[in-house]
C-alpha positions, 0 to 999 in steps of 0.5 A: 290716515296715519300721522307722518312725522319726518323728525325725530323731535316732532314724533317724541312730542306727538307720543308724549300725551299717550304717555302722560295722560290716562285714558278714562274709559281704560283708565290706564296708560296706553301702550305703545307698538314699534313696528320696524320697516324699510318700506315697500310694504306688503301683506306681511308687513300689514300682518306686523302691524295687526299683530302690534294692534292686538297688544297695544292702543298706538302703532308707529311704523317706522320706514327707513331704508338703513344705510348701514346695515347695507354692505358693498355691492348690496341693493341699498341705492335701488331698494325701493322707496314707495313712501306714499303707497306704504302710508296708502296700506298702513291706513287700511290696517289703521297704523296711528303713526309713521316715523319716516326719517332721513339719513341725516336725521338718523344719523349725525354722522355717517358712518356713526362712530357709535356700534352696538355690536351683538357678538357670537350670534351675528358670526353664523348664518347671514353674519358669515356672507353680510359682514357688519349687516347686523351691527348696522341693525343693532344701531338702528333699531337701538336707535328707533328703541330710544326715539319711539320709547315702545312697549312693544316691538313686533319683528318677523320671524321670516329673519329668524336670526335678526329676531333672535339678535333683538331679543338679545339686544333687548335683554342685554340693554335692559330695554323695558321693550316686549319683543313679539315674533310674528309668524311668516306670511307667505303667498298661496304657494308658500314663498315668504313675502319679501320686498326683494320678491320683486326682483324675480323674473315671471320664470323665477318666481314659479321656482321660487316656491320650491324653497319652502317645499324643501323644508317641508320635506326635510322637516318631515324627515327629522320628525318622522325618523329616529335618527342619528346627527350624522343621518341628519346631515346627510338628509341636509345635503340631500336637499340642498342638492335638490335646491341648487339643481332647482336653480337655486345658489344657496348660501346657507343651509343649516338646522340649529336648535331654536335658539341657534344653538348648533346641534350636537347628538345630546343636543337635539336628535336624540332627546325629548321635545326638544325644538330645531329649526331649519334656515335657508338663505339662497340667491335666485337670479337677483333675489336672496331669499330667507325661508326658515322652517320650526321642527318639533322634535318630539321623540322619546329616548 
């Protein structure tokens, strides 16, 4: 089973030896994995932490329900704390320890007079319907950087923005940190695994896979034609026709280059190995789900 350490203090002096002391048959220093979580761990997560195993000797989850990254009305009193069947998984994928604090311990002071803020990038896509969500993530993964001191961080892709901000973060604040993206997992169907999974009825649940096909579709388009931006558009409205017809209320739909960049004609739909990625976020009953899709524009001029 993992070690659990609830305090900050006693979780830094439980790592210091994997940083002092070199391990004799290696003889090198241990690394250490950082893999961020809110709980309620499912398969998608436990893929985190085998990834984070690939490319370090000790694996620290950490749970923790972040208040501030929760706006009004959001689900922070009732997302699920599963603490004991989390701790109960992460044994079965050998996670070394898990840092599983409280508010007051995280934070001082609540709401922190601290911010770490990641600017344009956090004004599109969720930035737009969750105001201030990404500035309560850089708080607290700035936070979890500084407590753990990892060599490595392993995030999801499924919330490609928030990927896309860390990295930022960590080029910015010259964290020593390898930032690794860890592919979507997704149930047989292909809905990406998510906690808020669980808010959908039985109904809702056997729509919810439409969400993904979607994508495929229209990834399929971008690829299979030459096209112009505005031929591009009109297949992007198409297909959230067919989403919101579906059941589906969409909050975004929008393709962006790789590294959410908008698309402009030079920029994408007419030049050569140039990436593009499809993003989704769309509310079902009361589940917002994310779902994103990579397109390998490859078609020459």
């Amino acid at each position: 089973m993992p070690i659990i350490h609830h305090h900050i203090s006693a979780l830094r002096t439980a790592l210091q030896p994997y940083r002092d002391q070199k391990n004799i048959e290696q003889s090198s220093l241990q690394r250490i994995a950082l893999v961020p979580t809110m709980g309620n761990l499912h398969d998608g997560h436990l893929e985190l932490v085998r990834v984070a195993k690939q490319h370090a000797d000790i694996v620290v989850v950490s749970i923790f329900v972040n208040p501030t990254q929760f706006g009004a009305g959001e689900d922070f009193d009732s997302y699920p704390r599963t603490l004991d069947e989390d701790v109960a998984k992460l044994a079965t994928v050998d996670a070394d320890f898990v840092f599983a604090p409280s508010i007051d311990e995280m934070y001082p002071v609540l709401p922190p007079p601290t911010s770490v803020r990641a600017g344009a990038i956090t004004a599109q896509l969720c930035g737009q319907s969750r105001l201030g969500h990404f500035d309560g993530v850089g708080i607290v993964v700035s936070k979890l950087f500084n407590i753990v001191q990892p060599d490595i961080a392993v995030f999801g892709q499924k919330d490609y923005q928030q990927l896309a901000i860390i990295k930022q973060l960590v080029r910015d604040l010259s964290y020593p940190i390898d930032i690794i993206g860890a592919p979507i997992v997704r149930a047989d169907d292909g809905l990406a695994l998510s906690s808020r999974n669980q808010y959908l009825s039985a109904s809702e649940r056997q729509i919810a896979p439409i969400l993904h096909q979607e994508l495929q579709r229209l990834a399929h388009q971008l690829t299979s034609n030459k096209m112009s931006q505005q031929e591009a558009d009109s297949l992007l409205a198409q297909t959230q026709t067919r989403i919101n017809e579906a059941g589906f209320t969409v909050d975004y739909l929008e393709i962006k280059t790789d590294e959410l960049d908008a698309i402009t004609e030079s920029a994408a739909f007419n030049i050569e190995n140039k990436n593009l990625i499809i993003l989704v976020a769309a509310w079902l009953g009361r589940a917002r789900l994310l779902d994103n899709q990579l397109v390998a524009v490859n078609r020459p001029l």
